[in-house]
Every structure is written in C-alpha cells, then in structure tokens.
Backbone of each chain as ProteinMPNN parsed JSONL, in Angstrom:
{"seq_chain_A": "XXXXXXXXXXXXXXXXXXXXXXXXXXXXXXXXXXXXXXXXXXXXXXXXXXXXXXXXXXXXXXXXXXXXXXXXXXXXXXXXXXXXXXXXXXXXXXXXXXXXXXXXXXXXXXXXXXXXXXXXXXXXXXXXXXXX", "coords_chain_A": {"N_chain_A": [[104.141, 92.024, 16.931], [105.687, 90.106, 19.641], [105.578, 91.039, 22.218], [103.598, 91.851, 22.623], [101.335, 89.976, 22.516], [99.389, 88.03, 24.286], [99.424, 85.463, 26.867], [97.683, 82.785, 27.988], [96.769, 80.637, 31.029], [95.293, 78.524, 33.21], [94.779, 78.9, 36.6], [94.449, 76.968, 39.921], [92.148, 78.154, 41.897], [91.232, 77.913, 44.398], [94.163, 76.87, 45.429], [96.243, 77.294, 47.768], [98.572, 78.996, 47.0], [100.115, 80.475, 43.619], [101.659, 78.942, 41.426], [104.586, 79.189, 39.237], [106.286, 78.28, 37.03], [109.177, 78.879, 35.745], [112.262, 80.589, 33.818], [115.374, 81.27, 34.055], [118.274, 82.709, 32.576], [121.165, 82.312, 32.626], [124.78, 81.884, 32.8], [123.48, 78.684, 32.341], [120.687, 77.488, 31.66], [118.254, 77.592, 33.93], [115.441, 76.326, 35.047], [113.059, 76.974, 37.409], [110.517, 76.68, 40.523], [108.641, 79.013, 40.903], [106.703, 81.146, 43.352], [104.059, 83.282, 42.843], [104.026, 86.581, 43.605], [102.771, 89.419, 44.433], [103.548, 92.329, 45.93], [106.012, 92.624, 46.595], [109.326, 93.917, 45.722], [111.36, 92.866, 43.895], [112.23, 90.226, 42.29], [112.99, 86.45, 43.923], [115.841, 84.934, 44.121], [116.934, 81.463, 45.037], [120.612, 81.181, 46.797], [122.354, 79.134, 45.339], [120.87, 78.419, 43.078], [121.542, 81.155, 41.739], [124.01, 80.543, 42.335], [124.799, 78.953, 40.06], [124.095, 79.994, 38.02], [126.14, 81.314, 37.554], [126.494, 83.412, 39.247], [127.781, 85.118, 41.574], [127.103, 85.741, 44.167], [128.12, 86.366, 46.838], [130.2, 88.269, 46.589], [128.783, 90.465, 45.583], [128.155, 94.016, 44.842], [126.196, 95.468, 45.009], [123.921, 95.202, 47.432], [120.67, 95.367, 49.674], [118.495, 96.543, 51.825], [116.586, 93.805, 53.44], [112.854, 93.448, 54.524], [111.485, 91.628, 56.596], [109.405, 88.95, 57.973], [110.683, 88.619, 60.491], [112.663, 90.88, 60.885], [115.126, 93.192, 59.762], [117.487, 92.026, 57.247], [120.555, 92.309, 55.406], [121.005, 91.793, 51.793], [121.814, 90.454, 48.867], [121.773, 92.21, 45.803], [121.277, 91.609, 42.56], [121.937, 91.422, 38.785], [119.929, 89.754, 36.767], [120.249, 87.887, 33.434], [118.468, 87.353, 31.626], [114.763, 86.448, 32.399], [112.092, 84.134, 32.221], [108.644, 84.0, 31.905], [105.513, 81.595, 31.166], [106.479, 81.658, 28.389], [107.268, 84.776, 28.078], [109.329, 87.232, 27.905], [111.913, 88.859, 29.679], [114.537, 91.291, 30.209], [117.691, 91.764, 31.762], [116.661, 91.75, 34.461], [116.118, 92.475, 38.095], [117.224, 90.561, 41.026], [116.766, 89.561, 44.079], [118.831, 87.624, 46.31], [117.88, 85.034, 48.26], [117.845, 82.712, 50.091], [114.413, 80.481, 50.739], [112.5, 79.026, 53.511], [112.953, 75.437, 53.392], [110.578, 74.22, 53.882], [108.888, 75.291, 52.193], [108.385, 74.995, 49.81], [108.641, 75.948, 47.263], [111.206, 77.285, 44.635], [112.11, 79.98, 44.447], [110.425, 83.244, 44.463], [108.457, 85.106, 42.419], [108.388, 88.461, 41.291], [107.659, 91.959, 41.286], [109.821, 93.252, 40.036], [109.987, 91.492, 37.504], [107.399, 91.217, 36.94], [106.367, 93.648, 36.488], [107.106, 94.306, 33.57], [105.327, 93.554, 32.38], [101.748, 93.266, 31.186], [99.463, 92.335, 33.731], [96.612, 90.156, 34.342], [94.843, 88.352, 37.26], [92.288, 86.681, 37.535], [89.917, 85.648, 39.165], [87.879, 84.734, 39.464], [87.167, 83.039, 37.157], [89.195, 82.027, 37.656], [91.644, 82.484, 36.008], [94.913, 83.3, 34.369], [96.404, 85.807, 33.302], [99.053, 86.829, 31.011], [100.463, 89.482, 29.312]], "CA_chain_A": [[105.25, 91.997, 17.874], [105.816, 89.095, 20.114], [105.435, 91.215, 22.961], [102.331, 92.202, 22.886], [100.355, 89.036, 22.158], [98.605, 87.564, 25.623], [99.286, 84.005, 26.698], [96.769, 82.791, 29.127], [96.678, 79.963, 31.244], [94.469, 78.169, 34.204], [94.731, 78.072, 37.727], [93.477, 76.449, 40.655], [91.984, 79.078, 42.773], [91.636, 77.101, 45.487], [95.415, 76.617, 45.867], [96.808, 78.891, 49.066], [99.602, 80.025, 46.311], [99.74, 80.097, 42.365], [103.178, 78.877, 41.412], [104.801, 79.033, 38.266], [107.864, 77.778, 36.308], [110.667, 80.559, 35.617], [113.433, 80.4, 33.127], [116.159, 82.441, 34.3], [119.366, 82.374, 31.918], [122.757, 83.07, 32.613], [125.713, 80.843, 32.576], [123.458, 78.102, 31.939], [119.251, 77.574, 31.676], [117.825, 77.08, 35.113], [113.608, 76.363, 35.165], [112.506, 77.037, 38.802], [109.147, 76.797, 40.629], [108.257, 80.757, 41.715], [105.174, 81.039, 43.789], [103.666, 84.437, 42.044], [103.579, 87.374, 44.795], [102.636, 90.969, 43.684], [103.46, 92.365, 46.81], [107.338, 92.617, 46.837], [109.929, 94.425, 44.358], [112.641, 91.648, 43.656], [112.431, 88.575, 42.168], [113.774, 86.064, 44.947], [116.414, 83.412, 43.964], [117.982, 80.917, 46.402], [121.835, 81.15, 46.611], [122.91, 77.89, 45.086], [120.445, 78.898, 41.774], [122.293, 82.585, 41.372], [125.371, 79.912, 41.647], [124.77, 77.687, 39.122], [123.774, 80.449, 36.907], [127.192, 82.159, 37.341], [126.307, 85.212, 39.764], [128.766, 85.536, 42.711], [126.599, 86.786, 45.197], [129.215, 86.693, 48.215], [130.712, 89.67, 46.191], [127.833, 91.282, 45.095], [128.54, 94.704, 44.613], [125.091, 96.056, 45.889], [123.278, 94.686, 48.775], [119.548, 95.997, 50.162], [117.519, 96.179, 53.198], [114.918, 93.017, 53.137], [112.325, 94.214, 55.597], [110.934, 90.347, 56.889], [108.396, 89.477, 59.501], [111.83, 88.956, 61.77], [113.479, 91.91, 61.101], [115.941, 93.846, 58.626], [118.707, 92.33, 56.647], [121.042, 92.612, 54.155], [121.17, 90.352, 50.75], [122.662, 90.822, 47.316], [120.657, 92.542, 44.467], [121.874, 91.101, 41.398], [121.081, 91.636, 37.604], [120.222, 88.403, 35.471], [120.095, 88.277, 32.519], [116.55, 86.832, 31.418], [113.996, 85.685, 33.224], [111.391, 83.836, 30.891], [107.504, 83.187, 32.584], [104.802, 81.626, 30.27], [107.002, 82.539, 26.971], [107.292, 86.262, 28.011], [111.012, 86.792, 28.445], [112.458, 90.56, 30.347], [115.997, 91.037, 30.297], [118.022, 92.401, 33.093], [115.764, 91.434, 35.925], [116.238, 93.146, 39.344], [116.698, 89.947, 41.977], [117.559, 89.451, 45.623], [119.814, 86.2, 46.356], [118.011, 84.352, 49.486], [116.83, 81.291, 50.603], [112.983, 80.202, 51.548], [112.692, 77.906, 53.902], [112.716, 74.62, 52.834], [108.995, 74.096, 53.212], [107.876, 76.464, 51.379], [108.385, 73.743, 48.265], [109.391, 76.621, 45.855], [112.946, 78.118, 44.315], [112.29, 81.404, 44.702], [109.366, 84.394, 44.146], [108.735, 86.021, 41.142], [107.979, 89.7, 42.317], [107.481, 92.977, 40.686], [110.829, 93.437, 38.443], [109.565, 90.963, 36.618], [106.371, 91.863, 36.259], [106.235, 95.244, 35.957], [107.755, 94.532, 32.212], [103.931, 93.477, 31.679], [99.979, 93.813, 32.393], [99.03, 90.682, 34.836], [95.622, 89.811, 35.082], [94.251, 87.307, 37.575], [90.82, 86.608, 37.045], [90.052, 84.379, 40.293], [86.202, 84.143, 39.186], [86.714, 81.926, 36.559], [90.481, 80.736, 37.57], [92.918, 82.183, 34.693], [95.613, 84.186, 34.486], [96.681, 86.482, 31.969], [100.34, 88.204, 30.803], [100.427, 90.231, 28.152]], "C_chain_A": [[104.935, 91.018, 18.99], [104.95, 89.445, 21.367], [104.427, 91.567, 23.821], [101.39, 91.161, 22.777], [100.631, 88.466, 23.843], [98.94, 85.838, 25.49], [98.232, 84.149, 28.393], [96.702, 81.355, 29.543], [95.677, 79.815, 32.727], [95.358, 77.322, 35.464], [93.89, 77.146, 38.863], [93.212, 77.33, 41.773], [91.929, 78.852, 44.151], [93.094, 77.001, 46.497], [95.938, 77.428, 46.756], [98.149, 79.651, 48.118], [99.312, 79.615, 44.572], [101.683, 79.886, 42.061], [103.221, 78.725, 39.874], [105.942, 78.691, 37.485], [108.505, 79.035, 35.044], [111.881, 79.909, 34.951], [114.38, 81.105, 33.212], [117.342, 81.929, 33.474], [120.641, 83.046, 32.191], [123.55, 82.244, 32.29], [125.052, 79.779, 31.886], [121.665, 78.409, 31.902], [118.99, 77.041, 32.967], [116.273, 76.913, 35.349], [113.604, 76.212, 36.679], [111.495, 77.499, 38.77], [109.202, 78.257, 41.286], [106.65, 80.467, 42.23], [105.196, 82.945, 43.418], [103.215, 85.733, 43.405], [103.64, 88.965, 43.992], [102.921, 92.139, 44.328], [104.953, 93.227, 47.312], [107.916, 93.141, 45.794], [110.384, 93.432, 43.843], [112.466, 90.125, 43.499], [113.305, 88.227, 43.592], [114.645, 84.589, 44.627], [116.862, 83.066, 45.104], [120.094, 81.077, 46.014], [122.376, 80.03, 45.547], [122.227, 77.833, 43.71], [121.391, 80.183, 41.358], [123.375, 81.792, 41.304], [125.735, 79.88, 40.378], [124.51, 78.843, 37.788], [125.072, 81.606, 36.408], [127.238, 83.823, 38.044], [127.305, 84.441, 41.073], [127.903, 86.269, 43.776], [126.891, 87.2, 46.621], [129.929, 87.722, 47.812], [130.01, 90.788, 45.532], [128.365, 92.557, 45.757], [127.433, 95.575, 45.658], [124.09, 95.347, 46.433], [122.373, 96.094, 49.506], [119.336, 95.491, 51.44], [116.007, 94.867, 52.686], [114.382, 93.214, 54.137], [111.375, 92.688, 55.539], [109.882, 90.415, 57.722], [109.3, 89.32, 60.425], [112.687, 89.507, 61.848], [113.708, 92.743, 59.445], [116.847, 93.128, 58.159], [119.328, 92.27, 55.164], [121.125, 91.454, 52.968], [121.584, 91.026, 49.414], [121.347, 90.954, 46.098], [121.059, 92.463, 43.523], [120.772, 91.325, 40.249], [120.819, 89.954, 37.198], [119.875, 88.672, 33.953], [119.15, 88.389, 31.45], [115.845, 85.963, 32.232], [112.674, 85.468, 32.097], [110.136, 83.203, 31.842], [106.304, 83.14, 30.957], [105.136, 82.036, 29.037], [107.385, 83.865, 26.992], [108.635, 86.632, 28.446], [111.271, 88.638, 28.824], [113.847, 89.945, 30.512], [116.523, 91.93, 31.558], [117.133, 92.654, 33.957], [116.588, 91.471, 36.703], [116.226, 91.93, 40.648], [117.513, 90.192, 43.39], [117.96, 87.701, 45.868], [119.239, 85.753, 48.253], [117.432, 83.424, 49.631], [115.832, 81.076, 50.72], [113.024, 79.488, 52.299], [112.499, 77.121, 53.359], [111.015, 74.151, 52.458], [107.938, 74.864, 52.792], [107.409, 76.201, 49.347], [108.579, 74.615, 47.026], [110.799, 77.189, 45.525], [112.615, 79.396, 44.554], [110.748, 82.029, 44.813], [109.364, 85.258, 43.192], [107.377, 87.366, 41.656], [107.807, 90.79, 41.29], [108.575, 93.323, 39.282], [110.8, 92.459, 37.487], [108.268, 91.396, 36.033], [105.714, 93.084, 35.736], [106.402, 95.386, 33.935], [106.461, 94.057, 31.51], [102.619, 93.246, 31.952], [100.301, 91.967, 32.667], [97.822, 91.043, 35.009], [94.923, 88.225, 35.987], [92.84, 87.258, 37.789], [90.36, 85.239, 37.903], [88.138, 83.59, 39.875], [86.347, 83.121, 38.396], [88.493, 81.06, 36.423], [91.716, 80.636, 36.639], [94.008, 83.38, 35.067], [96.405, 84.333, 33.196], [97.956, 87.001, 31.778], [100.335, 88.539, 29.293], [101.546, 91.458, 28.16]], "O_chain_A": [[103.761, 91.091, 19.353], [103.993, 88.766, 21.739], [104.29, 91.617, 25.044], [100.28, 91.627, 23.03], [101.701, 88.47, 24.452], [98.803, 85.127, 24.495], [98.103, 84.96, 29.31], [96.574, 80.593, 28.585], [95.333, 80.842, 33.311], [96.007, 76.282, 35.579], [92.776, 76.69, 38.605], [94.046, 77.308, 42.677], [92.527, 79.541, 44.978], [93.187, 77.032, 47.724], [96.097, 78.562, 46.305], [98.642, 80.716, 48.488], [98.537, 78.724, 44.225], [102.621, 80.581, 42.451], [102.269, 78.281, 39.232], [106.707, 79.609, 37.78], [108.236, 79.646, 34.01], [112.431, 78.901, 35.393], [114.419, 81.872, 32.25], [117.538, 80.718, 33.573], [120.961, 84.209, 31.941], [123.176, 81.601, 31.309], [125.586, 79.519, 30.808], [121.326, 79.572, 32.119], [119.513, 75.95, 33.195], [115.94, 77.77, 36.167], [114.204, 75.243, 37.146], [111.058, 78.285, 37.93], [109.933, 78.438, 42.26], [105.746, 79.821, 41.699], [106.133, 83.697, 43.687], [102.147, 85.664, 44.014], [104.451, 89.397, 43.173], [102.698, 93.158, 43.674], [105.017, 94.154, 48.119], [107.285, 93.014, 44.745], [109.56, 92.935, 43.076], [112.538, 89.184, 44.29], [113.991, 89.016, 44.242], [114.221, 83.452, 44.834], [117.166, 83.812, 46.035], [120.556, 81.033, 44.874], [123.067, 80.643, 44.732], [122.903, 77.174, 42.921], [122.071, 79.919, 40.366], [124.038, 82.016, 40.291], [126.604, 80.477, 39.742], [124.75, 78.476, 36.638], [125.1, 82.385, 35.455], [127.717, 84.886, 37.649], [127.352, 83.227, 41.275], [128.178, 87.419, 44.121], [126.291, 87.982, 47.357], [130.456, 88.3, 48.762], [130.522, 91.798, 45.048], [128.902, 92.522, 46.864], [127.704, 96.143, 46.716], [123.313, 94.83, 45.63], [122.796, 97.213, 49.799], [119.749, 94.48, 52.008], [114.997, 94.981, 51.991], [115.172, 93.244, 55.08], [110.613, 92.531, 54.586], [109.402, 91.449, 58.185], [108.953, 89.861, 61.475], [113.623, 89.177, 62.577], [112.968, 92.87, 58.469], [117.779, 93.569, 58.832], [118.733, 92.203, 54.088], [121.305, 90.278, 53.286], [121.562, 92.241, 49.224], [120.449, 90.207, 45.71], [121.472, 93.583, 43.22], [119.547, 91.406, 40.329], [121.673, 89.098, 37.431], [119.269, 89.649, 33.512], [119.053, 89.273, 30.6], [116.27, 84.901, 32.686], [112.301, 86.341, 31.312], [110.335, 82.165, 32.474], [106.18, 83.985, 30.07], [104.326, 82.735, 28.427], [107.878, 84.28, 25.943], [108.973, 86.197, 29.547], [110.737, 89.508, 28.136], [114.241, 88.811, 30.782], [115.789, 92.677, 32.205], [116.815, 93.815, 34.218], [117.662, 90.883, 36.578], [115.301, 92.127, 41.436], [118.545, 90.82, 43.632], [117.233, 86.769, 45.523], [119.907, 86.032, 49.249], [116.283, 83.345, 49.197], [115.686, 82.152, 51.301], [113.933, 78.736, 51.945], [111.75, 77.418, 52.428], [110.444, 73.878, 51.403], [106.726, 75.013, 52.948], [106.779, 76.68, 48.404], [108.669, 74.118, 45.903], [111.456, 77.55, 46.501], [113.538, 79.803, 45.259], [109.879, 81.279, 45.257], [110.217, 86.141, 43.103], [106.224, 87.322, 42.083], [107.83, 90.3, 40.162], [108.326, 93.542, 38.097], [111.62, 92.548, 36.573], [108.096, 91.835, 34.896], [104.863, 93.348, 34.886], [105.947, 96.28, 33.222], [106.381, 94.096, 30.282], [102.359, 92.995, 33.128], [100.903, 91.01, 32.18], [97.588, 92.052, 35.675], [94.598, 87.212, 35.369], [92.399, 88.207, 38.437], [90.412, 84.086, 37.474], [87.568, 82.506, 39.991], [85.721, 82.116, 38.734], [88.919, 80.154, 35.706], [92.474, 79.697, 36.395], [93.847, 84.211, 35.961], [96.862, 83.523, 32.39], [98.108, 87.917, 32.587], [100.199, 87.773, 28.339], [101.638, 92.216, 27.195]]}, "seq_chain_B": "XXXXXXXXXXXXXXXXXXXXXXXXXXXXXXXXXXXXXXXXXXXXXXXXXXXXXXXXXXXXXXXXXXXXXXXXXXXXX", "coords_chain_B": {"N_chain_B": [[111.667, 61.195, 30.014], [108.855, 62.352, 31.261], [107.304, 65.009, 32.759], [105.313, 64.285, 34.495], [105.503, 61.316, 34.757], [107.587, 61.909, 36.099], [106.397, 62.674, 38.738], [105.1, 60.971, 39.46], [106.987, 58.381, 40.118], [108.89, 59.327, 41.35], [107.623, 60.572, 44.233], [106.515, 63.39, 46.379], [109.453, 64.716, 46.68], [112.195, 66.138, 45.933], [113.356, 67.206, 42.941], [116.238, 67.246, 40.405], [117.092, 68.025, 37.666], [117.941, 68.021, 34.002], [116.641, 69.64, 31.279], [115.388, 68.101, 28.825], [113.626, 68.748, 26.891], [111.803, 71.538, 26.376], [108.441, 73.588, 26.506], [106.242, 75.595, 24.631], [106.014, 78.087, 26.259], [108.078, 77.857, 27.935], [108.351, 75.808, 29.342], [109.562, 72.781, 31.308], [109.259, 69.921, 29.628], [110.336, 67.094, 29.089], [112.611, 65.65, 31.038], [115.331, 64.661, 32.401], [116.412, 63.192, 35.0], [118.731, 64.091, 37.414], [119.111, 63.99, 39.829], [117.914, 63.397, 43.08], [115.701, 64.02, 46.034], [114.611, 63.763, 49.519], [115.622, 66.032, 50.807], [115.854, 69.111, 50.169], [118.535, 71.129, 50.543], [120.061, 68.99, 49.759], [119.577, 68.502, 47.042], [120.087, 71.161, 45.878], [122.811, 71.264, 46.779], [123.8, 69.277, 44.986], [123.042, 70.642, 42.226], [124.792, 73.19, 42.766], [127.239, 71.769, 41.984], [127.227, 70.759, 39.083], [128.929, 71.213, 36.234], [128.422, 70.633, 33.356], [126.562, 70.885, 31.757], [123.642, 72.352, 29.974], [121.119, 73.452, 30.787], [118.628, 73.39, 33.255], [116.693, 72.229, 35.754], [114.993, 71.942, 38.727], [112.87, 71.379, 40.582], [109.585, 70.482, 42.687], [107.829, 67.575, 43.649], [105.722, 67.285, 45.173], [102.663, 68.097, 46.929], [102.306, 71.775, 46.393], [101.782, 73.759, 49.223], [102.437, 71.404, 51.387], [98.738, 69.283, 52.877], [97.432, 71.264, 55.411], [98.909, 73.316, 55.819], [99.253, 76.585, 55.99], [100.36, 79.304, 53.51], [103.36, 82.166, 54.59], [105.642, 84.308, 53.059], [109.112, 84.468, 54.27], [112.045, 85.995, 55.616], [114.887, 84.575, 57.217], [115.8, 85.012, 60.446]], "CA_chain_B": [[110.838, 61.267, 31.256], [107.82, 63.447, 31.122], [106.817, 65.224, 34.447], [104.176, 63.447, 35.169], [106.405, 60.411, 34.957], [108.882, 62.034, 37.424], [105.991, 63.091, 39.774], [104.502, 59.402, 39.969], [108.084, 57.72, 40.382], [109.738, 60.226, 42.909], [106.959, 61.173, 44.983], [107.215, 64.15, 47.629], [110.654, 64.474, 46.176], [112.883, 67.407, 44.753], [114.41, 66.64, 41.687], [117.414, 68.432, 39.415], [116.923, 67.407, 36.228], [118.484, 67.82, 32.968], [115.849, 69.862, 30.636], [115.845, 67.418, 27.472], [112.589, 69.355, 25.936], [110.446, 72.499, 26.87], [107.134, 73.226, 25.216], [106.329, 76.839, 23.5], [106.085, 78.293, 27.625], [109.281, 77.627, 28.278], [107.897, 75.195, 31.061], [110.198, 71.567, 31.018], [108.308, 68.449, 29.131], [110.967, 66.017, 28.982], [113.61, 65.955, 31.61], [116.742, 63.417, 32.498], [116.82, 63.279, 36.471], [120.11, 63.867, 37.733], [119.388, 63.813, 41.224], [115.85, 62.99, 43.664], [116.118, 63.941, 47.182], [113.412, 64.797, 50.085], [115.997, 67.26, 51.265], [116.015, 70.366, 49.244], [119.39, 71.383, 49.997], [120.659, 68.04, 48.848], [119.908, 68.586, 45.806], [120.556, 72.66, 45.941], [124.358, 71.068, 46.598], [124.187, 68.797, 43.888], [123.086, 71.98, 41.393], [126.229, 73.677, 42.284], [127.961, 71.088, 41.195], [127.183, 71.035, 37.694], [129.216, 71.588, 35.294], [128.704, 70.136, 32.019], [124.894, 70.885, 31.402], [123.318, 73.514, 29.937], [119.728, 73.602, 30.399], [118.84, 72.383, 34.605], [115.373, 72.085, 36.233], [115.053, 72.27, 40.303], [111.011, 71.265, 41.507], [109.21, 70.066, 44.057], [107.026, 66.53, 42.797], [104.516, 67.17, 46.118], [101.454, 69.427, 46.593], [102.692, 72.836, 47.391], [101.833, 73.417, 50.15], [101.035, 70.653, 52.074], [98.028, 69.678, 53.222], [97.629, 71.567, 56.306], [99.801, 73.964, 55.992], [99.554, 77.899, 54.952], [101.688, 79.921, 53.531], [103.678, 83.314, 54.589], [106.957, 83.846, 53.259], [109.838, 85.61, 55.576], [113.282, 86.076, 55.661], [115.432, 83.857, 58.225], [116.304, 86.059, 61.272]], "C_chain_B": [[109.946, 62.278, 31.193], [107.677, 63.78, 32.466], [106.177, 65.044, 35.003], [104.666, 62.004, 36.036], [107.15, 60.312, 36.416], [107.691, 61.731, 38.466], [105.746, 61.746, 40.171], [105.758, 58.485, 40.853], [108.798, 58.386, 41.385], [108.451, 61.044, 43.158], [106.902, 61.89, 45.976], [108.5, 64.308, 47.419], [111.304, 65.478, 45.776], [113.777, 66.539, 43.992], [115.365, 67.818, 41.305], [117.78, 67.309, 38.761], [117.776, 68.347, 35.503], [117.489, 68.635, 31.912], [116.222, 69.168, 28.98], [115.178, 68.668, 26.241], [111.527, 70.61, 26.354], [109.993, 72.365, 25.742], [107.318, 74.973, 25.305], [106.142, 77.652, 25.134], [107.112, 78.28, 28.354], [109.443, 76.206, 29.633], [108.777, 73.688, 30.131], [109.304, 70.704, 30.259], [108.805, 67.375, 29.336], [112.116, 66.08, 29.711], [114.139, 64.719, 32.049], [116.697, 64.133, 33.931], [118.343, 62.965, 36.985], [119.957, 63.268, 39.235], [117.695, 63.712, 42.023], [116.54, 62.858, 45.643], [114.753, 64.034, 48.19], [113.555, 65.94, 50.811], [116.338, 68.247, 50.111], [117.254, 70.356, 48.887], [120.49, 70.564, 49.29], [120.667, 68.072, 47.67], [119.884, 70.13, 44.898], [122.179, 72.104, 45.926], [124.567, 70.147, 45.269], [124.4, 69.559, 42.312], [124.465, 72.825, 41.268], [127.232, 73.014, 42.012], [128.186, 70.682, 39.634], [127.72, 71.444, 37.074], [128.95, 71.658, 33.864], [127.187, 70.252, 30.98], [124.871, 72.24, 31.105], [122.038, 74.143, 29.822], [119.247, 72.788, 31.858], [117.354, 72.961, 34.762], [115.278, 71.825, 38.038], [113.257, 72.209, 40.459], [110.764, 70.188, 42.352], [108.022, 69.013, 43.736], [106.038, 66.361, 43.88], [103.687, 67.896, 46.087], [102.328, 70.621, 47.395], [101.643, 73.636, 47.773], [101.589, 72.151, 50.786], [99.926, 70.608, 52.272], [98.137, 70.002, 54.851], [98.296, 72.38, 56.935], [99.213, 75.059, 55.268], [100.68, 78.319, 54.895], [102.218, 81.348, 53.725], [105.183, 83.057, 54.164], [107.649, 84.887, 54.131], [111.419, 85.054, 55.193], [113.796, 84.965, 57.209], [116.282, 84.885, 58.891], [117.568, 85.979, 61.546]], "O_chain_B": [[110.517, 63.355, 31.019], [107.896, 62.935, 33.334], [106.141, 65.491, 36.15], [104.455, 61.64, 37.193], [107.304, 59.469, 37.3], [107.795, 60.683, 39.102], [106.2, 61.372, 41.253], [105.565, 58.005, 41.97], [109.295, 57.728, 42.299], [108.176, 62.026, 42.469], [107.255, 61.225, 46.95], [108.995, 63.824, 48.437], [110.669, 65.883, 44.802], [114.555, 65.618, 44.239], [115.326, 68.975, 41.722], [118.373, 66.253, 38.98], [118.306, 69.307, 36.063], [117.484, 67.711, 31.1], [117.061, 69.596, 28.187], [115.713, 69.229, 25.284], [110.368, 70.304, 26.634], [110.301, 71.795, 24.695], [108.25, 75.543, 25.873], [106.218, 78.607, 24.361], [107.044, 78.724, 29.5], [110.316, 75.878, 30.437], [108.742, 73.475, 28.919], [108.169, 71.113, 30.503], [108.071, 66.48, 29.754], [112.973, 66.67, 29.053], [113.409, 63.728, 32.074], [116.885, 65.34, 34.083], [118.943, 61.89, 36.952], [120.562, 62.295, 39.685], [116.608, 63.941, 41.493], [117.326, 62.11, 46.225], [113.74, 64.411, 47.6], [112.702, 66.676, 51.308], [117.138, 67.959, 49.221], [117.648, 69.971, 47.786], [121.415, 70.964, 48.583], [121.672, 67.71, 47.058], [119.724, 70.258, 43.684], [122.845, 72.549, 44.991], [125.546, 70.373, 44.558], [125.296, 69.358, 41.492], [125.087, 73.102, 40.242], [128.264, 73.636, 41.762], [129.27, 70.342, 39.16], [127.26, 72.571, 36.889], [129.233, 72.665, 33.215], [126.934, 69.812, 29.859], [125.588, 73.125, 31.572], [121.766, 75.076, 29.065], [119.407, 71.568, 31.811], [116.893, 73.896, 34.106], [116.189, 71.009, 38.18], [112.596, 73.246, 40.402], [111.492, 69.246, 42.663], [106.991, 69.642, 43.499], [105.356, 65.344, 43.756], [103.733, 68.635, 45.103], [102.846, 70.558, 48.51], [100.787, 74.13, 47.039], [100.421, 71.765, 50.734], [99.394, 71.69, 52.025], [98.772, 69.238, 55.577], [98.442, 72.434, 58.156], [98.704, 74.864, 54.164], [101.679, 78.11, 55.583], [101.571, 82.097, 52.993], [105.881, 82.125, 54.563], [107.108, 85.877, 54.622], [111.779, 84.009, 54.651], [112.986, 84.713, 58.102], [117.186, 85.516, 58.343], [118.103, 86.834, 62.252]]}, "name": "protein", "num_of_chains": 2, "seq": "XXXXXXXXXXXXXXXXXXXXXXXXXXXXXXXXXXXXXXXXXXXXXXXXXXXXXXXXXXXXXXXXXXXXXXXXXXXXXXXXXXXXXXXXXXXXXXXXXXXXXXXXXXXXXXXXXXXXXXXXXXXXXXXXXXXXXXXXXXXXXXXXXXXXXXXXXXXXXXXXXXXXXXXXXXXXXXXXXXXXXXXXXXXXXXXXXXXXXXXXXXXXXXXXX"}
C-alpha cells in the first residue's frame, strides 16, 4: 500500500526554517513553498492561492480564532481537497486562508492537518527527514 | 525551464509559473514562467488571474530567509 512506504529526503539543518513544496488541488494544481511548522493546527494558505484554487474565502462558512503574537482574529477555515507533500497526498485538509508577510519568502505553512495523516521524523543529527 | 534555470535567470525574484513537468514528489522540474516579480503580491495578482491553466507554481528564487534575518511567523494585527 502506497501509504505506508517512507519517502525520505535531506535537509540543511543549518537553515533557520525547512521549507517544502505543497501540491494543493482544487480547481486547478497549485505547487507552493510551505515552511514546515509542527506547532500550529491549520495548514496556512494566502488568499489569492485559496482563489486560484476555487475556494471563496470572503464567504467562508466557518471562520476561527488565530491566536498571533498581535492578538486574536478571525480567518476562514476551509476544506481542500488534496494537499500532496513529498508524494504523500491527504484529502480534505483542514486550512486557514491568510497572508504571511511578504518577507517571510513562503506561500503558506504546512501545519498539523496535514501532518497528522502521517509519522514525521526529523532527524537533525544527520539532516533528513522522514514521512511515512 | 528547469528550476535551477529560473533561479539563475530571475534572481531574488517570485515567479508563477506554468508546471510543464513534476518529478515522482510532486515537486515542479520543468516550468513555463508566466510572470517574475520582486513584489510578491504582484505576482499573487497575476495568479488570480488565471484562467486557462491547469497546473500553477508560486516560489521564491532567493535564500529563504535572508541573510540576516530570523524567522517568527504572526498574524497581521
């Protein structure tokens, strides 16, 4: 079964983030850079990606508390429909629709409802990282 | 265009590309540059413009982070 076989690749430990390229599918195929945080529930797209991929998130239905370092507010929690890292694809992924600042040089954050759908090991001693 | 390609030729740059070819990772290999900006949302507005594609790419061809820079992320107050 597909799902169970391990892909493993190498980072640079060094790097102040580990970023990775995300296939989210809806309307159309979108590859965006995610910097990998373990930390947070919700994948994080920017608005103008959840566009393009056919989500409406000015009418989003259900809207959460994001708890920031400058406060509380509200943002749209949308389904998608796959999100695909390293070959490993989860369907109906859990995201939140908001911006990063610009220099933060990535599309979004790939967060727990993604990963939860499988083991993560990072293995900083010798620099790899594992999903399975 | 391979992404190496892009990174050399638009340097410090966001692109929104065209995905011609991923490899077995799903990660791009071969991508058709639609657009090359050094403002993000320039080419965040050009993305929602898209119609006719069905396979798009959105990265960042500099070191992320800078050098000199850490990173926290945060919501905009």
């Amino acid at each position: 079964m597909q799902w169970l076989s391990m892909v493993k690749v190498n980072f640079d430990v060094n790097q102040p983030v580990i970023v990775l390229d995300v296939a989210i599918k809806g309307k159309v195929i979108e590859n965006a850079k995610m910097a990998l945080d373990t930390g947070a529930t919700y994948i994080m797209i920017p608005w103008k990606i959840a566009k393009v991929l056919g989500l409406e998130p000015e009418v989003a239905k259900e809207r959460i508390d994001m708890t920031t370092a400058s406060g509380v507010e509200k943002v749209p929690l949308m389904n998608l429909e796959s999100v695909s890292v390293l070959g490993k694809t989860a369907h109906n992924v859990k995201a939140i629709i908001h911006d990063l600042p610009q220099r933060s040089y990535v599309d979004g954050l790939l967060e727990l409802s993604f990963l939860r759908n499988f083991n993560l090991h990072l293995n900083f001693g010798e620099g790899y990282l594992e999903l399975e | 265009m391979n992404i190496e390609e892009i990174k050399r030729i638009y340097k410090d740059e966001w692109i929104l590309g065209e995905v011609n070819l991923s490899d077995e990772l799903n990660r791009p290999v071969d991508v058709e540059v639609i657009m090359h900006s050094k403002n993000r949302d320039e080419v965040y507005d050009a993305l929602e413009k898209i119609r006719d594609k069905k396979h798009l790419c959105t990265f960042y061809t500099g070191k992320i982070p800078e050098k000199g820079y850490a990173v926290a992320f945060y919501g905009k107050g």
